[in-house]
C-alpha positions in Angstrom: 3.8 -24.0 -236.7 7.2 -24.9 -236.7 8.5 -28.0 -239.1 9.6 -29.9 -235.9 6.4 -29.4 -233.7 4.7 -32.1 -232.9 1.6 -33.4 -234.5 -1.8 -33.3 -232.8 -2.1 -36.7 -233.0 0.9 -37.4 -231.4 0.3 -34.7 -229.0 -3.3 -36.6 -228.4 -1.7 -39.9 -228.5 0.9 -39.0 -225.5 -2.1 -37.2 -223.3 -3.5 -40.5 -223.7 -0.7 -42.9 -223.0 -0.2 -40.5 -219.6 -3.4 -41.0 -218.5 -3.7 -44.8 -219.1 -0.5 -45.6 -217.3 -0.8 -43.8 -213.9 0.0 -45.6 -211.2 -3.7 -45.1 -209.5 -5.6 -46.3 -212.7 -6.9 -49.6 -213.0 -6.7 -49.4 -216.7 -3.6 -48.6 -216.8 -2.2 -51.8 -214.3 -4.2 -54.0 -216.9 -2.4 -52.5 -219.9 1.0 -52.5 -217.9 0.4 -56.1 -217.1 -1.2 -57.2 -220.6 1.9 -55.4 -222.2 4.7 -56.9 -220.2 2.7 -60.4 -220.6 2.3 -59.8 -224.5 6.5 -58.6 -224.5 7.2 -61.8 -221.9 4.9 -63.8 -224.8 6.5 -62.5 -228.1 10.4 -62.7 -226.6 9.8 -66.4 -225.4 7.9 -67.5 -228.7 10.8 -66.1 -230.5 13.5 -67.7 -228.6 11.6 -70.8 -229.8 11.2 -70.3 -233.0 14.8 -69.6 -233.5 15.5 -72.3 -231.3 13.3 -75.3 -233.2 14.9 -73.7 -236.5 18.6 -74.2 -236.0 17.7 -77.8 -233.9 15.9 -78.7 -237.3 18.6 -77.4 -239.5 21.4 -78.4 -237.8 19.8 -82.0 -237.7 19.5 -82.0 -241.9 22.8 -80.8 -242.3 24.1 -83.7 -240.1 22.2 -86.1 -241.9 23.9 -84.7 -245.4 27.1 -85.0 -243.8 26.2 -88.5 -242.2 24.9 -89.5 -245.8 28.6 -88.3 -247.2 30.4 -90.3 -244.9 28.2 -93.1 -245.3 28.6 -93.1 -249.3 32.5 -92.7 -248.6 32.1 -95.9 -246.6 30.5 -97.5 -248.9 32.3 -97.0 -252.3 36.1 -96.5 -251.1 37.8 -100.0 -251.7 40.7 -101.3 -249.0 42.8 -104.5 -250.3 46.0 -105.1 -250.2 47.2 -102.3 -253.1 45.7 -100.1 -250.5 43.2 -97.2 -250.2 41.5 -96.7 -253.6 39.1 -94.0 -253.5 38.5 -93.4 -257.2 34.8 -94.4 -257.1 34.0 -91.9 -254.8 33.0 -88.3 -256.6 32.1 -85.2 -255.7 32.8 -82.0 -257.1 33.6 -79.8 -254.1 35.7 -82.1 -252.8 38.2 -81.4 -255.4 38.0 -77.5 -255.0 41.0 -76.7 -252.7 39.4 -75.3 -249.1 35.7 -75.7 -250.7 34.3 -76.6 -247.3 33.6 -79.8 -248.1 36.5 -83.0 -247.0 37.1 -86.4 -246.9 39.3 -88.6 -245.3 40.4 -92.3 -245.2 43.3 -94.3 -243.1 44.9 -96.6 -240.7 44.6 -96.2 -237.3 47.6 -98.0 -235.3 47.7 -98.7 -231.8 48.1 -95.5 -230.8 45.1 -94.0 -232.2 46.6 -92.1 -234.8 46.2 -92.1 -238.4 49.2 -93.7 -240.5 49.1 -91.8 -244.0 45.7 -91.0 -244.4 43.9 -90.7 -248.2 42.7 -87.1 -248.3 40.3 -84.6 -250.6 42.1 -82.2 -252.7 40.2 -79.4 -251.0 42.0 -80.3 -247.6 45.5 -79.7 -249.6 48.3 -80.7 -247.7 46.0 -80.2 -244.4 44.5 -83.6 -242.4 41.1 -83.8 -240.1 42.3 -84.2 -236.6 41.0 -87.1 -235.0 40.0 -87.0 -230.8 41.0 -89.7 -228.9 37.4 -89.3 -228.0 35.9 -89.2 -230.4 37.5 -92.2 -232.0 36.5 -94.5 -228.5 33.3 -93.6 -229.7 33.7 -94.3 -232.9 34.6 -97.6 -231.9 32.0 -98.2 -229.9 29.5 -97.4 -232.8 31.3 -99.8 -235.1 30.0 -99.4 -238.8 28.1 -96.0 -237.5 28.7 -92.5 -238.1 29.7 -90.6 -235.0 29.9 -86.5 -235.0 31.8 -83.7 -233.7 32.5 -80.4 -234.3 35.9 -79.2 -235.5 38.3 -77.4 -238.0 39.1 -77.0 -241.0 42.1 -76.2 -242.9 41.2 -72.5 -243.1 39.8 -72.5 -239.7 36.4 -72.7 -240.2 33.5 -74.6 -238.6 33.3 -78.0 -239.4 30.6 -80.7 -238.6 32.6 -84.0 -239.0 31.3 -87.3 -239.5 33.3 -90.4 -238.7 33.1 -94.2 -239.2 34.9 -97.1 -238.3 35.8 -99.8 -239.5 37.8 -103.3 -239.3 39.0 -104.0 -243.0 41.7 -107.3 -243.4 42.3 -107.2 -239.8 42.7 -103.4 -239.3 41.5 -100.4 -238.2 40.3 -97.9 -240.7 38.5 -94.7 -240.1 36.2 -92.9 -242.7 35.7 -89.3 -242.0 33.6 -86.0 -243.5 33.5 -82.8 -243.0 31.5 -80.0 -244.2 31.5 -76.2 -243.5 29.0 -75.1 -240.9 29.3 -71.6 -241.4 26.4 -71.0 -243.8 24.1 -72.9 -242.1 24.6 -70.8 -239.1 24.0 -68.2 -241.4 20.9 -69.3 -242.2 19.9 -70.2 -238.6 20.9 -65.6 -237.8 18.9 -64.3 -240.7 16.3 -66.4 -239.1 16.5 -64.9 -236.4 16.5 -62.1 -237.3 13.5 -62.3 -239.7 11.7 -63.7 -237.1 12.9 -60.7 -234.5 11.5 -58.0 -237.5 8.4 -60.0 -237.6 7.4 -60.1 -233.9 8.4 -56.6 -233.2 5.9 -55.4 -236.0 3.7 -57.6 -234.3 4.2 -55.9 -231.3 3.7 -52.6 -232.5 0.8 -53.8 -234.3 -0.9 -55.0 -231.4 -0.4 -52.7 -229.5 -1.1 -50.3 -231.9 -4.9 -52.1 -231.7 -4.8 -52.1 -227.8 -4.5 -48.4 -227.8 -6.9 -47.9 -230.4 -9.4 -50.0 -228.8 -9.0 -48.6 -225.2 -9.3 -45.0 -226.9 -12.9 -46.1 -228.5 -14.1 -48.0 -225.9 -13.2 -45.8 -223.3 -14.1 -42.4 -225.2 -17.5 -42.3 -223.4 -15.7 -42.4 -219.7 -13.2 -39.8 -221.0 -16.2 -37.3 -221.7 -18.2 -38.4 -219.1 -14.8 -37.4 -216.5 -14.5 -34.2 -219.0 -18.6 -33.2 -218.3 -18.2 -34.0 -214.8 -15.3 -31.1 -214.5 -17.6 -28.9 -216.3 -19.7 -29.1 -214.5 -17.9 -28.1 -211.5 -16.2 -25.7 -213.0 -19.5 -24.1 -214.1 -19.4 -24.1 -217.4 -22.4 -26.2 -217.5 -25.2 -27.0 -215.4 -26.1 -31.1 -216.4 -24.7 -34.0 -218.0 -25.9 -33.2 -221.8 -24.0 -36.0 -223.9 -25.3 -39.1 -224.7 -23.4 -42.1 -223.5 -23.5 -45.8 -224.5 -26.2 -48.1 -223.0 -23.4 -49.0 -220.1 -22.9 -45.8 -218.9 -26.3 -44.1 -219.4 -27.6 -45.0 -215.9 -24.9 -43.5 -214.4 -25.0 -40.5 -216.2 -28.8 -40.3 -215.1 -27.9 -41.1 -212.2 -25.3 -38.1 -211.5 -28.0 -35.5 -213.5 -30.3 -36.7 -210.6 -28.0 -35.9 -207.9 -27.2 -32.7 -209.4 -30.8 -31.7 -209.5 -31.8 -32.8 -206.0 -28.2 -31.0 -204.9 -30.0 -28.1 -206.4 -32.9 -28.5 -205.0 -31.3 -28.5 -201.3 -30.0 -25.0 -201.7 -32.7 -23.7 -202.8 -34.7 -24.9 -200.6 -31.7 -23.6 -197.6 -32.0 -20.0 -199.2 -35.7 -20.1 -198.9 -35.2 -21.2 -195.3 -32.8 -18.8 -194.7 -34.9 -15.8 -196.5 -38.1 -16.9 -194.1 -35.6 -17.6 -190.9 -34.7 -13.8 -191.7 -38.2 -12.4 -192.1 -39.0 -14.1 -188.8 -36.0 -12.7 -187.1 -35.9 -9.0 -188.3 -39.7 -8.8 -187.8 -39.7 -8.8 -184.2 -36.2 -6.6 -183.9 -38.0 -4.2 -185.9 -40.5 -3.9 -183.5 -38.4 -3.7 -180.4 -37.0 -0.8 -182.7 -39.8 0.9 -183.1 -40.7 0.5 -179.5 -38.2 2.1 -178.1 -38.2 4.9 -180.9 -36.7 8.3 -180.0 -37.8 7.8 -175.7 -34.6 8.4 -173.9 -33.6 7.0 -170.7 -31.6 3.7 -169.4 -34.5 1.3 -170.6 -35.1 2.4 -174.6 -31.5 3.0 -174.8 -30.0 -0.1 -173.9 -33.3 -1.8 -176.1 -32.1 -0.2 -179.1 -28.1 -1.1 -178.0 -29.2 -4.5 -177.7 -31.5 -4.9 -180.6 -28.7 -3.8 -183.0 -26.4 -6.1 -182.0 -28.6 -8.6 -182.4 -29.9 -7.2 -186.2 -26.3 -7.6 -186.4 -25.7 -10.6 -185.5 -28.2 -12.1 -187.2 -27.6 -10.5 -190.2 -23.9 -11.9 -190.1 -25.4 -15.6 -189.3 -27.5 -15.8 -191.7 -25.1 -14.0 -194.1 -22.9 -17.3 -193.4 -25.6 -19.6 -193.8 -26.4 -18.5 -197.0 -22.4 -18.3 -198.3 -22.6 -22.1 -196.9 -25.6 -23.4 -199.3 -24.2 -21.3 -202.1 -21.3 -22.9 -201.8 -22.2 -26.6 -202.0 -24.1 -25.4 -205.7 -22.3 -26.6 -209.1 -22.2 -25.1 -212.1 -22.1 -21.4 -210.5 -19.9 -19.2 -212.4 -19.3 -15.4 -211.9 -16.7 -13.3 -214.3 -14.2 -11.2 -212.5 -13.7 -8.1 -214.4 -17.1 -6.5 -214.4 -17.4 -6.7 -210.6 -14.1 -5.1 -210.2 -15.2 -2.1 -212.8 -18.3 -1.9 -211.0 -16.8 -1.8 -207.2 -13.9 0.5 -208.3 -16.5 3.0 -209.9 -18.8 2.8 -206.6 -16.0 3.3 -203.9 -14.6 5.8 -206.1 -17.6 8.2 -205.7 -17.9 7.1 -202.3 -14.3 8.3 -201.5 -14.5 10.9 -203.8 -13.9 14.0 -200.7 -10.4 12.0 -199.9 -9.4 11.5 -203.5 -9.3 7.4 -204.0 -7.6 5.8 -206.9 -8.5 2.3 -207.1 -6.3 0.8 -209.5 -7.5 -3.1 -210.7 -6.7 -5.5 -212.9 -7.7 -9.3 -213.8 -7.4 -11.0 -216.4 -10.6 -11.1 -218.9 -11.5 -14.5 -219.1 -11.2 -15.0 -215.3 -14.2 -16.1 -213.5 -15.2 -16.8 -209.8 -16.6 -20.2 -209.1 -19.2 -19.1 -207.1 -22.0 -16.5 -207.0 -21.7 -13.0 -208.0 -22.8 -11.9 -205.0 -20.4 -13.2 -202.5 -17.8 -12.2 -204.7 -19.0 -8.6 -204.7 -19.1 -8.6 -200.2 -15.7 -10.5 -200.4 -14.2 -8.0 -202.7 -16.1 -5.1 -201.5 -15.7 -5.7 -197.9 -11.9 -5.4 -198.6 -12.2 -2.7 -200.8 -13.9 -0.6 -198.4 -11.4 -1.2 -195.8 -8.4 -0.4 -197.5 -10.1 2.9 -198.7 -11.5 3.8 -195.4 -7.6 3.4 -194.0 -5.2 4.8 -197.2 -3.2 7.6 -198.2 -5.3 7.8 -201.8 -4.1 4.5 -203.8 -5.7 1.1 -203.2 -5.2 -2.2 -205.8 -6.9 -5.1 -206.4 -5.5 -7.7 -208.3 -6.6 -11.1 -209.5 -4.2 -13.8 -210.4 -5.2 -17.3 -211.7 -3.3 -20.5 -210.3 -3.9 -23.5 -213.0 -2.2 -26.2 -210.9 -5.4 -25.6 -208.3 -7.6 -24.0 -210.1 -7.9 -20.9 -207.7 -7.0 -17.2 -208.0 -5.6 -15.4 -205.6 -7.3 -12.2 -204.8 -5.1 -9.5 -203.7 -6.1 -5.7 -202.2 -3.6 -3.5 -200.9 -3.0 0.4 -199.8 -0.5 3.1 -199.3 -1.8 3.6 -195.6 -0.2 3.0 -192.1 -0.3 -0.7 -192.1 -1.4 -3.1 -189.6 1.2 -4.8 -187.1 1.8 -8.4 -187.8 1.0 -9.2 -184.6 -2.3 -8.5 -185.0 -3.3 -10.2 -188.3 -4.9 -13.3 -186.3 -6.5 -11.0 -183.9 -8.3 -8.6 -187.0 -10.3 -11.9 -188.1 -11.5 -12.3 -185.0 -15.4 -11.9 -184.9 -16.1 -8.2 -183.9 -12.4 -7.0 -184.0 -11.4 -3.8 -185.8 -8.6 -2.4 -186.8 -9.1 0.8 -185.2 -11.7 1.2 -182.0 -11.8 5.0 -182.9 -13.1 4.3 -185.7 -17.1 3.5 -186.0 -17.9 0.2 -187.0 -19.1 -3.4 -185.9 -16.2 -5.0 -186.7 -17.6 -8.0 -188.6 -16.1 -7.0 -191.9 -13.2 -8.9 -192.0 -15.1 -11.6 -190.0 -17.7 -12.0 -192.8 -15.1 -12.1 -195.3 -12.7 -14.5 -193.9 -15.8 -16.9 -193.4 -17.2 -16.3 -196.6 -13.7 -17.9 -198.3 -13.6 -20.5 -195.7 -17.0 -21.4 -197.2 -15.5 -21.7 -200.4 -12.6 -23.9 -199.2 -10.1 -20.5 -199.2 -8.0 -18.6 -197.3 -7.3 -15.2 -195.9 -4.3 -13.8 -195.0 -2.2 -10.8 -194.8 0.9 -8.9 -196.5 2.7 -6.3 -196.1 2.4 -3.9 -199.2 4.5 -2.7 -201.4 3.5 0.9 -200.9 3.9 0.1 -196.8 0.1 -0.4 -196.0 -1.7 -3.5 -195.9 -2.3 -6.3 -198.6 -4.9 -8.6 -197.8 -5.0 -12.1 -199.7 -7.6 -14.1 -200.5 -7.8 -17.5 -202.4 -11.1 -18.4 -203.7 -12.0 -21.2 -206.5 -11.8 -19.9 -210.2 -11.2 -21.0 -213.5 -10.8 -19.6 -217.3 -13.8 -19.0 -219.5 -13.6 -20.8 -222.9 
């Protein structure tokens, strides 16, 4: 096995998955819908999450900047000397562009700050002040307002501002702090919380498959017995199944055992319906024994077609209840052996080669010996009407499970205008030749019992190819 071939788990796990999420399977809609409801879930929980977390965090780091402001407010002293803000002390602030700044002034009339008092880490920069911001301001006398601005740098800033009326003026106390890191926090959040959910995710469903695989093991095998069963390769249900499922397994053995039952009870019918038919035909027969004349003649005429049609009724009856059995199973290579070996001896005066091939594991979903009449019936026919070569081939089709069975010759042929006519109950190819003609009938109905077909080819050697597809599958 090759390094990149994929493991049998995997291989199992995708079989699986396929046959959970077809459109016709219940299971899979409810997976499909609990998935895209789980998904829906997770995505919208996480949107939350990382919603709540930068609302709370972005509150706190207001508060710290309100509290600066506040404490800026609090300690800086205005008299008529002017702004003295030595009493106010924080390290950062005196780290140029630290991220952390202060400011205090005038405001005049105009709304704009007259020679403001700023932190060293602000440099030779100011905090712009909105005109909107500072109506609002005023409006919250003695309260810090907020907005969002920049700094000297650029960055984000959260700013904090105050005002106040101090000796008959307008003063405004401002703070700023760097939100950058804070938003920082609020992505690796995210993020985290992202990793987290997905592994929940694949966790869960992880367990979902897992689950669905145990608990619905026992239907898996109960569908897989089921097809072996009509594929022949057993004859009952044989595995035991959990307390839920047992009744219907009993059930289904049941029906398999009364279905059964019903053909063999039609073959016993039809074995006494042909006792009671051929009894009295022999007797007609043995009536008009060797007499001649119009009268015994047209008796025995008569009394052979009707052996023969009864034989090919009842032949049809019995390829009908045959049909309807499960389980039957016949391999295609030793019938083939056996009916080139026969017609070979048969034909041995003209000189037949039958060549056949099929492949050995091949088998016949249905009784050996309508396979043998189907095959031999054809067989016959195309020796009777070759040169001295005659095929039969059998090739499996998996995506049906049918073969197609294939006999051809090197003789004349048949016209395609007559390949409808040939199937035709009592037609033959050749009148000359003796014959009832219910060859080809029988066989065509024999693979119509069997849900096939029959139809015909021109060979490759110029004679006739006749097709038949019958139900098969591959022995294990």
């Amino acid at each position: 096995m090759s390094d990149d071939a994929p493991a049998p788990v995997v291989i199992a796990a995708g079989k699986l998955w396929r046959r959970l999420t077809r459109r016709d399977s219940l299971v899979g809609r409810l997976i499909r819908l609990a998935s895209v409801w789980f998904i829906c879930s997770l995505v919208i929980t996480g949107i939350a999450l990382t919603a709540y977390f930068h609302e709370v965090t972005m509150n706190r780091f207001q508060e710290r900047v309100g509290q600066l402001a506040d404490n800026l407010f609090s300690v800086v002293n205005i008299d008529a000397n002017g702004i003295d803000t030595s009493r106010f002390v924080d390290a950062r602030s005196v780290i140029i562009h630290s991220g952390l700044y202060w400011q205090v002034g005038e405001v005049d009339a105009k709304g704009v700050l007259a020679a403001p008092v700023t932190s060293r880490s602000l440099w030779n920069e100011q905090l712009a002040l909105p005109a909107k911001v500072l109506a609002d301001a005023k409006a919250h006398n003695g309260t810090s307002v907020f907005y969002n601005g920049a700094g000297p740098v650029g960055e984000p800033l959260r700013v904090a501002v105050i005002y106040s009326m101090v000796g008959g003026k307008a003063y405004v106390f401002m703070a700023g702090e760097d939100s950058t890191p804070v938003e920082r926090d609020v992505r690796t959040f995210a993020f985290l919380t992202a990793g987290a959910l997905i592994v929940l995710a694949l966790g869960s469903l992880a367990a979902i498959f897992v689950q669905v695989r145990v608990g619905l093991r026992p239907l898996f095998d109960l569908t897989g017995e089921i097809a072996a069963v009509q594929g022949g390769r057993q004859q009952r249900l044989t595995k035991t199944y959990p307390a839920e499922i047992t009744p219907v397994a009993a059930q289904l053995n049941a029906f398999l055992d009364y279905s059964q039952e019903v053909v063999e009870r039609q073959r016993m019918h039809v074995g006494n319906l042909a006792h009671a038919l051929k009894t009295p035909l022999s007797v007609l027969m043995a009536t008009a024994g060797e007499a001649e004349g119009v009268l015994p003649e047209t008796m025995r005429k008569q009394a052979e077609t009707m052996r023969a049609q009864v034989d090919h009724h009842l032949r049809r009856a019995r390829a009908a209840a045959r049909s309807q059995a499960m389980g039957e199973r016949t391999p295609v290579e030793p019938v083939f052996d056996e009916l080139a070996v026969m017609l070979e001896q048969v034909f041995q005066d003209k000189g037949v080669v039958i060549d056949w091939r099929a492949p050995e594991a091949l088998a016949f979903r249905g009784e050996k010996q309508d396979l043998q009449e189907i095959a031999g019936n054809l067989l016959e026919n195309a020796c009777i009407w070759c040169q001295r070569k005659v095929r039969i081939t059998a090739d499996f089709l998996e995506a049906d499970q049918t073969m197609n069975l294939a006999i051809e010759d090197d003789g004349p042929g048949l016209d395609e205008s007559r390949f409808d006519e040939v199937l035709k109950r009592g037609a033959r190819l050749d009148e000359s030749v003796p014959g009832s003609g219910l060859g080809l009938s029988i066989v065509d109905e024999l693979v119509r019992a069997y849900g096939g077909q029959l139809r015909f080819e021109r060979s490759v050697w110029g004679g006739l190819k006749v097709v038949a597809k019958l139900p098969a599958n591959l022995q294990e």
